[in-house]
C-alpha positions in Angstrom: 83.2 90.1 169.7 83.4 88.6 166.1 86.9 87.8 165.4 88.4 87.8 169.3 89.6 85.3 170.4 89.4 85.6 174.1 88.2 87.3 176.8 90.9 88.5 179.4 89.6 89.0 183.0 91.8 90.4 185.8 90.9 91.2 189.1 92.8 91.3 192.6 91.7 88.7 195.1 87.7 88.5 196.4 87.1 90.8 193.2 84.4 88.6 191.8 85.9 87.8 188.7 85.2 83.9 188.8 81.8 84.5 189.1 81.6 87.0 186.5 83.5 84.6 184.7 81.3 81.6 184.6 78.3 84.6 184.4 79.8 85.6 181.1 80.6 82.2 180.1 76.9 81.1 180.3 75.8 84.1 178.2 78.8 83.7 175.4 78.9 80.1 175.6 82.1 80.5 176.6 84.8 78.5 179.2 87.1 79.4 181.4 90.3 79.1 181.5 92.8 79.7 185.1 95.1 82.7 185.0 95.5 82.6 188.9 99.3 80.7 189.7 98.0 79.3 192.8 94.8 77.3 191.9 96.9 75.3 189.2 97.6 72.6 192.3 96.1 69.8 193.2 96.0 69.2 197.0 95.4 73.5 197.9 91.5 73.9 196.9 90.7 75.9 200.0 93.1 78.4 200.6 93.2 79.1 196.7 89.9 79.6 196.5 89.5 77.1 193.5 85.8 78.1 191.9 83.6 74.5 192.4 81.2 75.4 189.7 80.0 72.5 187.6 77.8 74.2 185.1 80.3 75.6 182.9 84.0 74.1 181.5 87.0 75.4 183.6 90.2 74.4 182.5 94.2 75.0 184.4 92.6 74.3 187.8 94.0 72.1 190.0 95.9 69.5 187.8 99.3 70.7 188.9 100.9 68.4 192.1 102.1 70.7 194.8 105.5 68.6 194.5 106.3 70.4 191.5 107.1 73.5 190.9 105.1 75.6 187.8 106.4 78.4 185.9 104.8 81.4 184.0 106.6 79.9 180.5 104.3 76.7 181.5 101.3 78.0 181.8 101.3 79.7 179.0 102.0 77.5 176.7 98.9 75.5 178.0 96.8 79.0 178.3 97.2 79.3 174.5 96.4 75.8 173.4 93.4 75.8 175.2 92.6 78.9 173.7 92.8 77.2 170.6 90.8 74.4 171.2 87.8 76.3 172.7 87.9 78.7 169.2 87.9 75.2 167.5 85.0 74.5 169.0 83.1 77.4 168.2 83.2 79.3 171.7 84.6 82.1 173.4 87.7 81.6 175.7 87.4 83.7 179.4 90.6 84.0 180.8 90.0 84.3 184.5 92.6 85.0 187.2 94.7 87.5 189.6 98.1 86.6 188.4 99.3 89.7 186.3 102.6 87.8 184.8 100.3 85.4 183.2 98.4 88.4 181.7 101.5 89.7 180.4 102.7 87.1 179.0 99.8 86.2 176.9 99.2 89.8 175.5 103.0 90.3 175.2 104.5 86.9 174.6 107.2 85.7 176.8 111.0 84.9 175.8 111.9 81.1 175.6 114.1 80.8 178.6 115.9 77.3 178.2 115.4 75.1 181.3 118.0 75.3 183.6 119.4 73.3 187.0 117.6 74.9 189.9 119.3 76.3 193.1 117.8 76.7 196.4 119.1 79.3 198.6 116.6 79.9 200.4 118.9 77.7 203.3 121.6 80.7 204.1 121.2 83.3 207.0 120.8 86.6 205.9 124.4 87.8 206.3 125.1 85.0 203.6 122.7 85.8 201.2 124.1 89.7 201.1 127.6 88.1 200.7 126.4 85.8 197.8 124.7 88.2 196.3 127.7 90.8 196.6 129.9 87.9 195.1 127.4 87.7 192.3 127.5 90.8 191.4 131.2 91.4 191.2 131.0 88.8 188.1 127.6 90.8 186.3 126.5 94.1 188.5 123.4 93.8 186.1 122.4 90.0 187.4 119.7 91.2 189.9 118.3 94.0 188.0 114.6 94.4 188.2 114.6 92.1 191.3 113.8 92.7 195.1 116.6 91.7 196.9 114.7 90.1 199.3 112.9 87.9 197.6 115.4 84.9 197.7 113.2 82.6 195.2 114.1 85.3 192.6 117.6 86.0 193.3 118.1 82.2 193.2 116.2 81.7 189.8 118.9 84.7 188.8 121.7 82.6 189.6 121.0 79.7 188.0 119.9 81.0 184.8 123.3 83.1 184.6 125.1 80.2 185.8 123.9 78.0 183.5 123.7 80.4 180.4 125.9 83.4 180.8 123.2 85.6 180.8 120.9 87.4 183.1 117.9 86.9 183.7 116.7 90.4 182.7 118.4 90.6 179.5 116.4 86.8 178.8 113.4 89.0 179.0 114.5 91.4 176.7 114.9 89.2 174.0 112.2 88.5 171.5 109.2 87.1 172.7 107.4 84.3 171.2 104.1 85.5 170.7 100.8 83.1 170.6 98.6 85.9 169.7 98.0 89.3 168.3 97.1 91.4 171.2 94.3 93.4 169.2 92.8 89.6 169.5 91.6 90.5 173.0 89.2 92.4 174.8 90.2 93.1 178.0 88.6 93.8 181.3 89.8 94.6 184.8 88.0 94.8 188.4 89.4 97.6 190.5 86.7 97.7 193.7 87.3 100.1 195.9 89.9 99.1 198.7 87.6 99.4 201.8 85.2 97.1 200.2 88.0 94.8 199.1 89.4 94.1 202.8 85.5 93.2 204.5 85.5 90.5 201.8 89.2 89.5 202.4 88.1 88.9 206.2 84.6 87.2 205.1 86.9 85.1 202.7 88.9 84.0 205.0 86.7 83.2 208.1 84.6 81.2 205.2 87.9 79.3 204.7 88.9 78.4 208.3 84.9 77.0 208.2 85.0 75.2 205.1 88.6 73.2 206.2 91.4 75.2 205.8 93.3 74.1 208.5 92.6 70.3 207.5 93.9 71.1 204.3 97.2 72.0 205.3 97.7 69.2 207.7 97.1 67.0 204.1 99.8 69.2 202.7 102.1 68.6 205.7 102.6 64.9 204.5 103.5 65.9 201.1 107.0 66.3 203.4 107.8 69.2 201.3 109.7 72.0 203.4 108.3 75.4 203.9 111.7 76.6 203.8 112.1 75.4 200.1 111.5 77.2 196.7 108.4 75.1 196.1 106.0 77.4 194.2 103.2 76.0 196.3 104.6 77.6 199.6 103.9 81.0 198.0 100.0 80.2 198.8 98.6 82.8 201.3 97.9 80.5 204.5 100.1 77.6 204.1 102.9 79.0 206.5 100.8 81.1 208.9 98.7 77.6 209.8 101.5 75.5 209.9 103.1 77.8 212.4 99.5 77.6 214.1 99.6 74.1 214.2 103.5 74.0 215.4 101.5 75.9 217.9 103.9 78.9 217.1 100.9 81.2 217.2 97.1 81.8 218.6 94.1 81.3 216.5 93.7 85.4 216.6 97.3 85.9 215.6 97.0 83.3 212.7 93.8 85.4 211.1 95.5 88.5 211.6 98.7 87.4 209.9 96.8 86.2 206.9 95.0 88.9 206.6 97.5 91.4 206.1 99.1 89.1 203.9 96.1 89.0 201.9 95.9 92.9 202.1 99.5 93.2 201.2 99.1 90.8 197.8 95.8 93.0 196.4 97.6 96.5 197.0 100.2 94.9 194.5 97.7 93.4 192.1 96.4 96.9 192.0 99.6 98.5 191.2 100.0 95.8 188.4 96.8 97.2 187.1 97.9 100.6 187.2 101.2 100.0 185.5 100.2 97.4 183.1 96.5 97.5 182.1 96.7 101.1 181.5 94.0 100.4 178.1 92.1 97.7 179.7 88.7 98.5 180.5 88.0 99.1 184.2 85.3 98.4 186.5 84.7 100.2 189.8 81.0 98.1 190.7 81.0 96.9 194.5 77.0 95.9 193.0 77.5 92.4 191.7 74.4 92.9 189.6 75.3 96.5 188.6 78.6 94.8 187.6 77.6 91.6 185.8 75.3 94.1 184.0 77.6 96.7 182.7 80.5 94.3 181.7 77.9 91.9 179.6 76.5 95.4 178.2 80.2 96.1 177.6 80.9 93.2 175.3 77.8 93.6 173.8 79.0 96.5 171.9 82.7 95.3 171.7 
């Protein structure tokens, strides 16, 4: 590894990564740093499955209030500082997470986007939103290229960087990134278990969850007063909405698991399709064996 400067790990959720991670970490003298959007906040330990362990650095987790809101151009600038530091310090960097945009951005860089007045329309009906968005594109029939019109977070982050800027979002991407590193810097890893095995330890996950607190945790997250309706990036958290309908008393106990559960399913089946479009040279692991795993990525980067 002489001359890398960090070690990328991918995986979709209940992969095992963080505990390969810290498993790496104590054989590299390495730490770890979060590449997973959700466990940057604060008040959601639970439900993002924050890793606890003490017995090795972690850095990015949980220092982000749920009040604001966190971008991809946020996190990496941190992402690579620390990076820095921990090659300062003589040690290898383990860049742990689910959160394929944060990947990206680090091996690719990630154009400077300038700051811009936020919009929420997450507020208008659905006949509204198709009219706004018609109205939109009238002006620019490029502005919501590359974006699911239903995803009204999106299509409102496309309208207020156009507004404010005269250019659309898309074409911001295409513009020069600022890179941090040199991607040949990196060795990098992804876990791709098999789907079968994946959804038992999405279930076991989440039963675990409901045991250890989860529904406490979002009655804490309730007086934070922030609306579930609103572009918060914290209401993005697989859970939140599903137990505060439960506790509205919208829906049953059974109905709540089930509803998070194919959430769950929903957001690994597209972490695996990031992985296949994305990480095409990253080097893949099959292993449902944590031990067979743990031994053939250390024997991996061993040799690398």
């Amino acid at each position: 590894m002489k001359g890398k400067k960090a070690i990328l790990l991918f995986g979709p959720t209940t992969s095992g990564k963080s505990k390969l991670a810290i498993d790496i970490g104590k054989k590299y003298k390495g730490e770890i740093i979060n590449a997973d959007s959700m466990q940057v906040y604060k008040e959601i330990k639970i439900l993002s499955a924050r890793p606890n362990d003490k017995s090795i650095k972690h850095h990015l987790y949980g220092f982000v209030s749920a009040k604001k809101n966190f971008s991809v151009g946020s996190w990496y600038k941190l992402a690579a500082t620390k990076i820095k530091e921990i090659n300062k310090r003589g040690k290898v960097a383990i860049v742990a997470g689910g959160t394929g945009l944060y990947f990206k951005a680090l091996v690719d860089g990630l154009a400077e986007i300038p700051e811009v007045p936020k919009i929420n329309y997450s507020h208008l009906n659905l006949t509204d939103r198709r009219k706004l968005q018609s109205s939109y594109r009238k002006r620019n029939p490029k502005i919501f290229e590359g974006i699911n019109t239903n995803d009204i977070q999106r299509i409102s982050r496309a309208i207020s960087v156009y507004n404010a800027t005269g250019i659309t979002l898309n074409d911001w991407k295409k513009k020069k990134n600022k890179k941090h590193f040199n991607s040949k810097k990196f060795i990098k890893i992804c876990l791709i278990p098999p789907k079968p095995e994946l959804e038992l330890r999405i279930k076991k996950r989440f039963l675990n969850m409901l045991k250890k607190g989860a529904v406490g945790e979002v009655k804490k997250y309730r007086k934070l007063n922030l609306s579930f309706d609103s572009l918060h990036t914290s209401n993005s958290i697989i859970g939140l909405r599903e137990i505060e309908s439960f506790l509205a008393k919208k829906i049953s106990m059974n109905e709540l698991k089930e509803q998070v559960l194919i959430k769950t399913r929903q957001y690994a089946k597209r972490q695996y399709t990031w992985q296949r479009g994305q990480m095409k040279n990253w080097k893949a692991f099959e292993d449902t064996n944590y031990l067979n795993l743990r031994k053939k990525v250390l024997s991996y980067l061993s040799k690398t």
